[in-house]
N, C-alpha and C positions, 0 to 999 in steps of 0.2 A: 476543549481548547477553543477560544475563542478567536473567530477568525472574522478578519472586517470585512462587510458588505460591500462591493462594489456594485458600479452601478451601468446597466447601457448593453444587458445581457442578455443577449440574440441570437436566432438559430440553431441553437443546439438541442431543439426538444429530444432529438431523437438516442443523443448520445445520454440525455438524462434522463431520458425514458431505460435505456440499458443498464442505468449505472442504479434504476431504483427495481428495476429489475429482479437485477443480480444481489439487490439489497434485502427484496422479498424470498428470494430460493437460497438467503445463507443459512449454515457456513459457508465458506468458497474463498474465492479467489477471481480478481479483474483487471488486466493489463488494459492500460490504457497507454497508448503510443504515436506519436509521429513527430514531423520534422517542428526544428522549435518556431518559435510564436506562433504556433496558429490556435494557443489555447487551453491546452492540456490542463494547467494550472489553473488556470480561470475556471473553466469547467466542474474541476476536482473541489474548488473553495464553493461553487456556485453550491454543488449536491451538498456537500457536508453544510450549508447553512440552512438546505432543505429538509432535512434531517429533524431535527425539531431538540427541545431538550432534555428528554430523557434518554439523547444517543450518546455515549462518551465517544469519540474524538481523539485518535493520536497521529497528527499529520509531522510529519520528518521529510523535511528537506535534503536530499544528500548531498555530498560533495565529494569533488574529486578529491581523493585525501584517504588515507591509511583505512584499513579494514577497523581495526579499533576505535580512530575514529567517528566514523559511519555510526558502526555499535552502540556507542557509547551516546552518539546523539538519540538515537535511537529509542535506546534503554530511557534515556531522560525524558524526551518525548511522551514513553508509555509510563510511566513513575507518576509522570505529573497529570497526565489523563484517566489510570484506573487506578491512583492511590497507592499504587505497590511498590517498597523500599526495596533499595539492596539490587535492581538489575543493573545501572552502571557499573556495577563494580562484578557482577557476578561473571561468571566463562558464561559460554550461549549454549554449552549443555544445564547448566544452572538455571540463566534465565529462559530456557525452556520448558524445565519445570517448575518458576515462577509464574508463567505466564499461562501455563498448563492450569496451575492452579487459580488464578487470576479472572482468568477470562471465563472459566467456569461459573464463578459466583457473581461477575458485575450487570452481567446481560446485555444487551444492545451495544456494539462496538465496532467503530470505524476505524481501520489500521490502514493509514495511506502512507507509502511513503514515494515521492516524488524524487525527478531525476534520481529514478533508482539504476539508470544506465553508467550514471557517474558511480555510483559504488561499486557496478559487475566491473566498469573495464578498470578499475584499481585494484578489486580484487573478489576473481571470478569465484572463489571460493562458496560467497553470500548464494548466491542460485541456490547449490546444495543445502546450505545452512537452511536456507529458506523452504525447500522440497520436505527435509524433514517436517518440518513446521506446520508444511500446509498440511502433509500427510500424517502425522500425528496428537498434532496440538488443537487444528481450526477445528476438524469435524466433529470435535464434543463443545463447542464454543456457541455463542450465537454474534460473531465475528464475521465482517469482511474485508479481508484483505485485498487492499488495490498499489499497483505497481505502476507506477509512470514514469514514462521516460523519452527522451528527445532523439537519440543516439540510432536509427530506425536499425542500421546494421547490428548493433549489439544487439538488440531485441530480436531481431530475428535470428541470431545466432546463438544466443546466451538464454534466452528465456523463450520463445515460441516456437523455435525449430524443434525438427523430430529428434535429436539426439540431446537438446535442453535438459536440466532436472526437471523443469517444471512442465515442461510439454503435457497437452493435453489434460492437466487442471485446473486449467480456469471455468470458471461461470458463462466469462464473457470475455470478447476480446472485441475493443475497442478501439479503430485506427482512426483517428483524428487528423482531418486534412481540412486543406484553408476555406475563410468562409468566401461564398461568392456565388 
């Protein structure tokens, strides 16, 4: 996916030291979070253009907006970055093991999907969805999956707390606060 370069991009060694990090010890999973504008997005475009070009790339935007929705951006997102037909329209037990099989054969692959807090709090369901995924799909992958989001309460409730699906699988967790 190509994503344009911006430009004026300071301070953040450290959070792109974690995010390449967690790029070297995948498969996995990396939540990256805090309150909005201080960056998240920036940061997220900065790594994936550091990446170089033999990484495929499926960056997804969410929105507040129906779970099928979401999905379906989703699914498009990943169709058009690892070549694989048929996930829009598949159920996400489907494109689970489309993706299963997919991600097996492409190699090198960056699954971001941003304000992903917009998707939990329309519908918390995704966590789950997602749990499976990390837990059955990524760790034969050479995948990393990153979660971003603005919403800090939902992430701490929905995705980082101890009673989360995804609690305690991530790589890395990354809390993004202002620069200064």
């Amino acid at each position: 996916m190509p994503v344009t370069r911006l430009y004026g991009f300071v301070d953040r060694e450290d959070e792109m030291r974690a995010l390449n990090d967690a790029w070297s010890a995948r498969p996995g999973l990396v939540i990256v979070y805090g309150r909005r504008r201080v960056g998240k997005t920036r940061l997220l475009i900065e790594w994936i253009n550091s990446l170089g070009s033999g990484v495929r790339v499926a960056y997804y935007q969410a929105v507040p907006a129906r779970h099928e929705v979401n999905l379906r951006g989703l699914a498009r997102a990943l169709e058009a970055s690892l070549g694989v037909h048929g996930l829009s329209r598949a159920s996400f037990e489907e494109a689970d093991a489309l993706l299963n099989l997919a991600l097996r054969d492409v190699g090198d692959v960056a699954l971001v999907i941003d304000e992903f807090t917009y998707w939990v709090r329309s519908a918390p369901r995704v966590v789950g969805e997602l749990q499976r995924f990390a837990d059955h799909v990524l760790p034969g992958t050479k995948a990393l999956l990153v979660l971003a989001g603005s919403l800090v309460g939902v992430m701490h409730r929905d995705v980082l707390g101890g009673g989360a699906p995804l609690y305690g699988r991530s790589l890395r967790r990354i809390r993004l606060g202002g620069l200064g």
